[in-house]
C-alpha positions in Angstrom: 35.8 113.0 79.2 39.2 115.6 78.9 40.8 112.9 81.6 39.7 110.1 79.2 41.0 112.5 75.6 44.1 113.2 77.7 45.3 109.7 79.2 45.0 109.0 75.6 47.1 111.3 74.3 49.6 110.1 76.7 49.5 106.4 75.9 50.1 108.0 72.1 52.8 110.0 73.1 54.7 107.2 75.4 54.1 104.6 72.1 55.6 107.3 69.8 58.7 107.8 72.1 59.4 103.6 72.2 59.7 104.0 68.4 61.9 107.2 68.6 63.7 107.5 71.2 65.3 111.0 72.1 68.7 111.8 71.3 71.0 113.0 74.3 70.0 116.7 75.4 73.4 117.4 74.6 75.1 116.3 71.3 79.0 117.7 71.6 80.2 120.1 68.5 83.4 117.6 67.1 85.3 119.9 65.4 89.0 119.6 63.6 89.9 121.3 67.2 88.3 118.7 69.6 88.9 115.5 67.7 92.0 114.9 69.6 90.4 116.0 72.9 86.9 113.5 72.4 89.4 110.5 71.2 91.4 110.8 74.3 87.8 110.8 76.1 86.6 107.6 74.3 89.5 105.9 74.8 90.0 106.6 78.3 86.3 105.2 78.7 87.2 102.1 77.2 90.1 100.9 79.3 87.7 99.7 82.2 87.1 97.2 79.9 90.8 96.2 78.5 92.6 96.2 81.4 90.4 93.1 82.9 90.9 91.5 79.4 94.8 91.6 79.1 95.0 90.8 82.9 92.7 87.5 81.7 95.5 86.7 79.1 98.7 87.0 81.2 97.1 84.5 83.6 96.3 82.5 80.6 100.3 82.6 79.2 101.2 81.9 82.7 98.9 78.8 83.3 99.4 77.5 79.9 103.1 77.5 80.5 103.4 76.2 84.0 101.1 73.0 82.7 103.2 72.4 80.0 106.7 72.6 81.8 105.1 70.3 84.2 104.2 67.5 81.8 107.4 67.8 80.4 109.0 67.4 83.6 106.5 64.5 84.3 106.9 62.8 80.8 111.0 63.1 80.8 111.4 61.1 84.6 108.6 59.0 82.9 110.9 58.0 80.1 114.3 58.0 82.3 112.8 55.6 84.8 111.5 53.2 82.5 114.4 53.5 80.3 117.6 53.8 82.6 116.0 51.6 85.6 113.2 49.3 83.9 115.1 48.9 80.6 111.3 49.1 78.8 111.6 48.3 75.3 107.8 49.3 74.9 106.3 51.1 71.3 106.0 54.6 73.7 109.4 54.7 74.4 110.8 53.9 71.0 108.2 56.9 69.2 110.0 58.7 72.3 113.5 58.4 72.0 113.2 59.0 68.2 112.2 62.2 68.8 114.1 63.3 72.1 117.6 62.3 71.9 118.1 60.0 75.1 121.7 58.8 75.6 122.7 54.8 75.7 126.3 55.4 75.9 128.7 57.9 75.1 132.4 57.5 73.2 134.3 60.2 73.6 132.7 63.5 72.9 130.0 61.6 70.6 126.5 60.2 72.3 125.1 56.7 71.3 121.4 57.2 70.8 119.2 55.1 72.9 117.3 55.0 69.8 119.6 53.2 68.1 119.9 50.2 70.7 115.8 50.2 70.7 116.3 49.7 66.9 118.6 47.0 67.1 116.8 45.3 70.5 113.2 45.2 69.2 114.1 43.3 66.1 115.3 40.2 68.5 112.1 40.4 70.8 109.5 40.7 67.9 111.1 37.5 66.2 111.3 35.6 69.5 108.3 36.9 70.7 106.2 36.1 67.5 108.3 33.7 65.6 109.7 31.1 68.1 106.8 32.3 70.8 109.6 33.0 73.8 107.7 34.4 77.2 110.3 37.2 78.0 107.6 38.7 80.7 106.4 35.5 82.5 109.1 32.7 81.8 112.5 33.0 84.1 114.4 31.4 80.8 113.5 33.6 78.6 113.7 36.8 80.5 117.3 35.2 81.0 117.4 35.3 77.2 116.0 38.8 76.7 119.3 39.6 79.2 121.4 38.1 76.5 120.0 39.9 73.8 120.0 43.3 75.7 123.6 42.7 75.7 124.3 41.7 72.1 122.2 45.1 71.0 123.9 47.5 73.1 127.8 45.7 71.7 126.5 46.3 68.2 125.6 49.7 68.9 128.6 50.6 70.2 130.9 48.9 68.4 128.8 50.3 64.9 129.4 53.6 66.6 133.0 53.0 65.9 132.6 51.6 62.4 130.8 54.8 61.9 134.0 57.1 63.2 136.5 55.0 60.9 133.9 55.2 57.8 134.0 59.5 58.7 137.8 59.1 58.2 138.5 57.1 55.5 135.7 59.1 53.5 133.3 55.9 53.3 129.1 56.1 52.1 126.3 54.4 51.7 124.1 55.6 48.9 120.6 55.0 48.3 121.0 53.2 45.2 123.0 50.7 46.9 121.0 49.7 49.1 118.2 49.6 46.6 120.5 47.1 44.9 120.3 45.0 47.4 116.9 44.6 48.1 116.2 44.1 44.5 118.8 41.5 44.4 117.2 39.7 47.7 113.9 40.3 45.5 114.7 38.2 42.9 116.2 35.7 44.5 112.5 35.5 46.6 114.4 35.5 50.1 111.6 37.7 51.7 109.0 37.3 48.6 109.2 38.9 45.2 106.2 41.0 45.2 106.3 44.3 47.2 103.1 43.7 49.4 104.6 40.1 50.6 107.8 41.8 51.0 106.5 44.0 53.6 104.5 41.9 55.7 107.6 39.3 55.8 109.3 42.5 57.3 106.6 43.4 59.6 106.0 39.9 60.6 109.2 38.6 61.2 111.1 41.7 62.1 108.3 44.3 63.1 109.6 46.5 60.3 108.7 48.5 58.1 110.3 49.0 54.6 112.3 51.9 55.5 113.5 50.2 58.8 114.6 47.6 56.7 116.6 50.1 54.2 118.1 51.6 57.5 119.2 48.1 58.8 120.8 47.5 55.3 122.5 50.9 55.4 124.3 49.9 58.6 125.5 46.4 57.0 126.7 47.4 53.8 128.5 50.2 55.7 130.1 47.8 58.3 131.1 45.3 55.3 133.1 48.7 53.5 134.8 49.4 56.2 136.3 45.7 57.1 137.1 45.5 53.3 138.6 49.1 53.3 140.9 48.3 57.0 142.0 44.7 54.8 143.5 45.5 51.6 146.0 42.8 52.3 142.9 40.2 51.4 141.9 41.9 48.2 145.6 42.0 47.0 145.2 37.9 47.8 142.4 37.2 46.5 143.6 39.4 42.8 146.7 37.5 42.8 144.9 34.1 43.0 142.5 35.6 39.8 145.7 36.6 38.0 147.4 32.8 38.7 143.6 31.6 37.5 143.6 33.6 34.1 147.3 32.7 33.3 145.9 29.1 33.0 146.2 27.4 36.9 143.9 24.7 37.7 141.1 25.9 39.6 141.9 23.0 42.1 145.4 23.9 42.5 144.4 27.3 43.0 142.1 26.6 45.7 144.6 24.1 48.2 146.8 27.1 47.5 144.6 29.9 48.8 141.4 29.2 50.2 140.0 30.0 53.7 137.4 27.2 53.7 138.9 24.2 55.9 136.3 22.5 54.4 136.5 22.6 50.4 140.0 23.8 49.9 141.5 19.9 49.7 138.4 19.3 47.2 139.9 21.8 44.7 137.0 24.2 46.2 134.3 22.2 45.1 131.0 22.7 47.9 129.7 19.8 48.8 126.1 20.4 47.5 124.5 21.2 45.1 122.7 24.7 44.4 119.6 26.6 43.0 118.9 30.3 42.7 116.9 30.1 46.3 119.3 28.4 47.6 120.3 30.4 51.7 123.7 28.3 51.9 124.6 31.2 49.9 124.8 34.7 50.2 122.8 37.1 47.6 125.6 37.9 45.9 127.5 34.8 45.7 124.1 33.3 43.9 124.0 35.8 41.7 127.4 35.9 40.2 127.7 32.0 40.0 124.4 31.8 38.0 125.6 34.3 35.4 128.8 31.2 34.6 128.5 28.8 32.5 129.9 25.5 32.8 133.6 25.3 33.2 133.6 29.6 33.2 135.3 31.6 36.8 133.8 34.8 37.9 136.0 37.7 38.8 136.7 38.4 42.1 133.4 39.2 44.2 132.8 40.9 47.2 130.0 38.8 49.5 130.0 41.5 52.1 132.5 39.8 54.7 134.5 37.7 52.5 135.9 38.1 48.5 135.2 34.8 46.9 136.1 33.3 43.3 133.4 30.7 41.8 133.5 28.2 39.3 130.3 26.7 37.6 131.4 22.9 37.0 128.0 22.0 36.2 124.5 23.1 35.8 122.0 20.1 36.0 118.4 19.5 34.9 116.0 21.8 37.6 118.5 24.1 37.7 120.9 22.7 40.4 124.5 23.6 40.1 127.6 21.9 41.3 130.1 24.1 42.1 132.9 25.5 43.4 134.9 28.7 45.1 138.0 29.8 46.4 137.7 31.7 50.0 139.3 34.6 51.5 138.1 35.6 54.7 138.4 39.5 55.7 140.5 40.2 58.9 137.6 41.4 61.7 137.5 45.3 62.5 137.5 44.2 66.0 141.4 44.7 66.0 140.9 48.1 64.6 137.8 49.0 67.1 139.6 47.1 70.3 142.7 50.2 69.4 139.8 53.1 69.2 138.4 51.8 72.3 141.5 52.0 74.5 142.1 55.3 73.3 138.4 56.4 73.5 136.7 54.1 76.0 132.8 53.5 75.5 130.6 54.6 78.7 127.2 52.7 78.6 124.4 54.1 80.6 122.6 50.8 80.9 123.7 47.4 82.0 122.1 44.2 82.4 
């Protein structure tokens, strides 16, 4: 019976110590004194654990760093073979070579972007490709063609590289509101559709562009066209003298066999052989615009068409809205001269040829 009360009593006693367990035999006295001392003691316990932890984290850096220098290596001879050797035009390469700055020629001291001939190349391919349904992967002809338009791209590159260097001298821009001008004026003449969604799918469709591509491409033009104008003033200083003869009460037709480039019109007193409408893509944008703002028997002032100044007459405006009509020509001198003179003094290295 006392072995029975007893192993009771234990069971009790073991139950009771689960619930509270003991605290250490010996508690240490912290005191103002020993805090310092029992710190160091903690800490000092600790490190066992640390040390593996910051050695897990250097091998971490180091790994992490190692794979990234080594798909960066394996990404750039990626991109040099395919661009330098395969001359790939593909979408990878062109989201590439917008961000890293891959060379296609150099002038000078001054690098041609790569970027820049992708630019001008993949405009050409996706017409041909989607518009006119060329084969440049399977069909010998027109991989002979893509050849061809390689070529043309990487000239106009270069040779807008130059434009660029004589706009930087003579102090020439491009603003935003100019080329806005544009477009609107292409707008409402419907030449890539008036409303803004049709507008950018005849950009993506024809040209695989988008709206800001299209602003970029326009930037370039309107630059090029300032230049030739601004390496030519002999032209404008024709062209005012044959508005001065016009407003001191010349015949338009005399005016015209007198000064005229067009071959064509020039012994017709200027007239154009057809007739015109708003839509009409004999025509440039801005010749359209400033001959349907004449009335009958009125000349416009001197206007600049981008590569040429013109003078316009409205002789008649007919029932539909057809005009006959007629303009006096003068041609601006090329900026090849001026860019064949650069170039002998600053030859262009391309790192690409077909």
């Amino acid at each position: 019976m006392k072995k029975f009360v007893k192993r009771i009593k234990d069971k009790r006693a073991e139950r009771k110590a689960a619930k509270n367990p003991q605290t250490p035999k010996e508690v240490p006295n912290i005191s103002n004194a020993t805090v310092a001392e029992h710190r160091d003691e903690v800490l000092s316990s600790a490190r066992k654990y640390i040390y593996p932890l910051q050695h897990s984290k250097h091998k971490i850096v180091i790994i992490s760093t190692t794979l990234f220098i080594v798909t960066l290596v394996a990404l750039l001879s990626y991109c040099t073979i395919g661009l330098y050797k395969l001359h790939s035009n593909s979408s990878f390469l062109y989201r590439v070579t917008q961000v890293i700055p891959f060379p296609v020629a150099r002038i000078g001291g001054q690098f041609v972007a790569y970027e820049n001939y992708l630019f001008e190349l993949r405009r050409y391919t996706h017409y041909y490709e989607t518009q006119q349904k060329l084969d440049f992967q399977n069909n010998e002809l027109d991989k002979q063609q893509l050849d061809e338009f390689r070529k043309r791209a990487l000239e106009k590159v270069i040779d807008f590289a130059y434009v660029k260097q004589i706009a930087k001298e003579k102090n020439i821009t491009v603003s935003s509101a100019e080329v806005e001008e544009k477009i609107q004026l292409l707008r409402d003449q419907n030449r890539l559709g008036s409303a803004e969604q049709i507008f950018e799918d005849v950009l993506k469709d024809y040209f695989g562009w988008s709206r800001k591509d299209f602003e970029r491409y326009l930037n370039q033009e309107i630059l090029t066209q300032k230049v030739i104008a601004a390496n030519d003033p002999e032209t404008q200083t024709r062209a005012d003298q044959a508005l001065a003869e016009l407003k001191g009460g010349k015949d338009f037709d005399e005016v015209a066999k007198k000064y005229s480039d067009d071959v064509t019109s020039k012994n017709e007193g200027g007239e154009f052989g057809f007739t015109i409408d708003k839509n009409n893509r004999d025509l440039t944008p801005e010749a359209t615009s400033a001959l349907f703002k004449l009335k009958a028997g009125e000349h416009s002032e001197v206007i600049n068409t981008g590569y040429s100044l013109e003078i316009f007459k409205m002789i008649d405006l007919k029932d539909g809205g057809k005009a006959q009509a007629a303009h006096i020509l003068f041609n601006f001198k090329e900026v090849d001269g001026k860019i064949n003179d650069m170039k002998s003094t600053q030859a262009a290295r391309a790192y690409v040829s077909f």
